[in-house]
N, C-alpha and C positions, 0 to 999 in steps of 0.2 A: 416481611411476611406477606405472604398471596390475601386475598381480601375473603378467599373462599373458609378462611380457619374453623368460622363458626360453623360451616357444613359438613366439617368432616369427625371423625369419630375422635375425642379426646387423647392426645400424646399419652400413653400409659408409662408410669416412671419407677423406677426402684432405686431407691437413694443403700449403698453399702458403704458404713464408715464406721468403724470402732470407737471413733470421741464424739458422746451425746450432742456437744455445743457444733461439731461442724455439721453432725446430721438434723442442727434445730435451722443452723444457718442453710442449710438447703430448701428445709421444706418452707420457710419463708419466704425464698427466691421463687418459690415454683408456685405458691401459692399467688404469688403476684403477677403470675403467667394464664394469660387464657387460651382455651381447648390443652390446659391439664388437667393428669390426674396422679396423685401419687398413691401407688398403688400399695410401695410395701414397705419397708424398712429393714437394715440388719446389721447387725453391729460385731460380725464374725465374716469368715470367708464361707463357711457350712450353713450360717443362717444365710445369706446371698444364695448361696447355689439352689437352696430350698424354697428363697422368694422367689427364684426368677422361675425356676418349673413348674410353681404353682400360680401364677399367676400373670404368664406367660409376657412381660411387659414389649414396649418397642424400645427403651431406651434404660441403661442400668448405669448410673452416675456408680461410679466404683472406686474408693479407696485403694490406696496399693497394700501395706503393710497392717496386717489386719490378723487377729490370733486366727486358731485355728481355720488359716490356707489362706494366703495372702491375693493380690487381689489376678494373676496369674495363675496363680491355682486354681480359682473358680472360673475364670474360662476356661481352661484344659479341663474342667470335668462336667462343663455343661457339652450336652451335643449339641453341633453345627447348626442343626436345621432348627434347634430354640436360643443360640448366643441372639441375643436383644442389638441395637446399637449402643455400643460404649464408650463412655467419654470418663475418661481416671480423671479423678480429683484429688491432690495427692498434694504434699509438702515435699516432697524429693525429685528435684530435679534430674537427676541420674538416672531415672528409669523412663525417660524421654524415648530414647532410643527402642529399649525393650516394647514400651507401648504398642508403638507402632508397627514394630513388627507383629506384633497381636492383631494387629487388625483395628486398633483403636482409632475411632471418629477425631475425638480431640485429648485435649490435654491439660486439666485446669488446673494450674499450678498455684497451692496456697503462697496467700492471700490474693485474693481475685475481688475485682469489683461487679457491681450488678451488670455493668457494661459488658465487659468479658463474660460472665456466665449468661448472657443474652444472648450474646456471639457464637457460643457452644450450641446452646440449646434450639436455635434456630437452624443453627448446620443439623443439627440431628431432626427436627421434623423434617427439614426438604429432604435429606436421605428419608426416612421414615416412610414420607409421602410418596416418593419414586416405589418403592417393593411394597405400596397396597395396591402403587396402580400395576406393578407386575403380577402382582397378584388377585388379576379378577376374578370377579364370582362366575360363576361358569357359562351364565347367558350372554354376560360381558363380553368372556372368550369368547363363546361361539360367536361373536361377532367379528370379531378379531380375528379369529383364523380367516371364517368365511371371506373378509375383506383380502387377506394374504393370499386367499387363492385362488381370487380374483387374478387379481395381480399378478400372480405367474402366471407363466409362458403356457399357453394347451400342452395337454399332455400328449405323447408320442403314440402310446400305447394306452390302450382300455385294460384293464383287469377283469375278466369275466370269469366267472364259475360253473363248471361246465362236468358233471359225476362227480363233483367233490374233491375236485383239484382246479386251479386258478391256471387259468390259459390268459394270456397275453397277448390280446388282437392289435396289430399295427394299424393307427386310425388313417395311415394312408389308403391301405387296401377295402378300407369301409366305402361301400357304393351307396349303401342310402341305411336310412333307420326308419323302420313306422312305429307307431304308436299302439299299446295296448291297453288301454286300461292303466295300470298302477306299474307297467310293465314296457319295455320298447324291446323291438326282433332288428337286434343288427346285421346286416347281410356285409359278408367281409369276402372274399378269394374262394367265393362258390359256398361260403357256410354262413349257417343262421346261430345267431346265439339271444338269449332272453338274459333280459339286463330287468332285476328290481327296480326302476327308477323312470319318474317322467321324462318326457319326449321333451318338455321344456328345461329340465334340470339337466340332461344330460346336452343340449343346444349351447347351455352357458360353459357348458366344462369343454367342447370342441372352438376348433379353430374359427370363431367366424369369417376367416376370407376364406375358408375352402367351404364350410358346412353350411347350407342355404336354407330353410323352412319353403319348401315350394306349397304347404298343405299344412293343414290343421293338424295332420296326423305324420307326417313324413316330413324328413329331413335329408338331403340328398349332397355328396360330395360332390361339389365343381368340376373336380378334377377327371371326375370319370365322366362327365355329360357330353358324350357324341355325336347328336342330333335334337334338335330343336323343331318341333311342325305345329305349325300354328291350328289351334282349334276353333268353332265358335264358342260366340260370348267371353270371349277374351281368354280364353283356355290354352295350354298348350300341352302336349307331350313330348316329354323330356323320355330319349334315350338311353341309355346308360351302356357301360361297359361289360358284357356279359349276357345282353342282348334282353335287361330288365326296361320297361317304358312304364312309367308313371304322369299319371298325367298331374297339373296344378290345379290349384286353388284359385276361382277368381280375382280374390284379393288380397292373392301372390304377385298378380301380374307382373307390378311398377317393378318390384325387387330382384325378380329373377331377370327381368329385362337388363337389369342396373349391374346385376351382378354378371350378367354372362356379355354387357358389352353390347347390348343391345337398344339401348333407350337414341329414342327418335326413327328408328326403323320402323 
């Protein structure tokens, strides 16, 4: 087991076995186990499917043969999104097969030693462990996404909203973006559109080998820059396609030099 056990929130357990003595012999086992908790007990197939709903465990130690709904039956009538991980504990060899096709973790076949129920029980936290960490808490995710979309490729097209329907600007034909406020004006094939969103946030979502920050406030595509005239105080204006000129930011210089192929001239 990972060194991290004590940090993480206690294995929740539900021992279902119809003979007292093997449900004493469990909670003995599990008692001698740390970061557990045994949550519930039941000694029916009906009392199980009513532990596990209400007290929603990660892992349900389940008898096969068991009075009212054997231990098949209460998986078929728990729903999907609350079945726990399950490990049958059973005297009957013969339902080997059928387990697994349930879906069953393990298979502990009476008489087992502490050794083997060690073995089981440690498969079920590392699975256990994997779907909390699937399941993060939602600042988590937002982490998580945000990293993934990073990670992808810029996107082709913007989505902009434009009378209340989503228009679709190709970021090829975007000539430059300035900055408003809480707001950026993308100029694209002779049209302006207002985009909710920073001049900085929207820089991270575009291509940076085509899209340049020449300006505090302006962000201009490579691809459309036609002319270059040098100003003073280390200034230039940039041309554009469409016959737009903006000029830079002093301390844009080094970058726009770098990016248009120009450093050492």
């Amino acid at each position: 087991m990972s060194g991290d056990t004590t940090e993480e929130a206690p294995l929740r357990v539900v021992v279902a076995d119809d003979e007292p003595l093997a449900r004493e012999r469990l909670r003995t086992l599990l008692a001698g186990e740390p970061g557990v908790a045994l949550v519930a007990e039941a000694a029916s197939g009906a009392e199980a499917v009513r532990a596990v709903l209400s007290t929603t465990p990660d892992v349900l130690l389940l008898d096969i043969e068991m009075p009212s709904g054997d231990g098949f039956e209460v998986l078929r009538a728990l729903p999907p999104d609350q079945t726990p991980v399950v490990v049958f504990v059973t005297a009957w060899q013969r339902y080997a097969i059928q387990a697994f096709e349930a879906r069953a973790l393990d298979y502990l076949l009476k008489p087992y030693d502490r050794e083997r129920f060690r073995a089981a029980l440690l498969r079920a936290r590392q699975h256990v462990r994997l779907v909390r960490r699937a399941e993060a808490p939602p600042q988590r995710m937002e982490e998580m996404l945000c990293a993934l979309a990073q990670a992808e490729a810029p996107p082709r097209r913007l989505p902009v909203k434009v009378d209340g329907r989503i228009r679709f600007v190709d970021c090829a034909a975007i000539t430059h973006v300035e900055a408003e406020a809480n707001y950026v004006r993308v100029h694209a094939g002779g049209e302006q559109f207002v985009m909710r969103e920073t001049l900085t946030h929207l820089e991270e979502r575009l291509d940076p080998r085509r899209f340049l920050r020449i300006h505090r406030s302006v962000l201009v595509n490579l691809d459309h820059v036609r002319e270059l005239e040098p100003l003073s105080q280390g200034e230039y204006l940039l041309s554009l396609s469409g016959g737009v000129a903006l000029r830079t930011g002093r301390g844009h210089r080094a970058r726009v030099e770098q990016a248009l192929g120009l450093v050492g001239d």
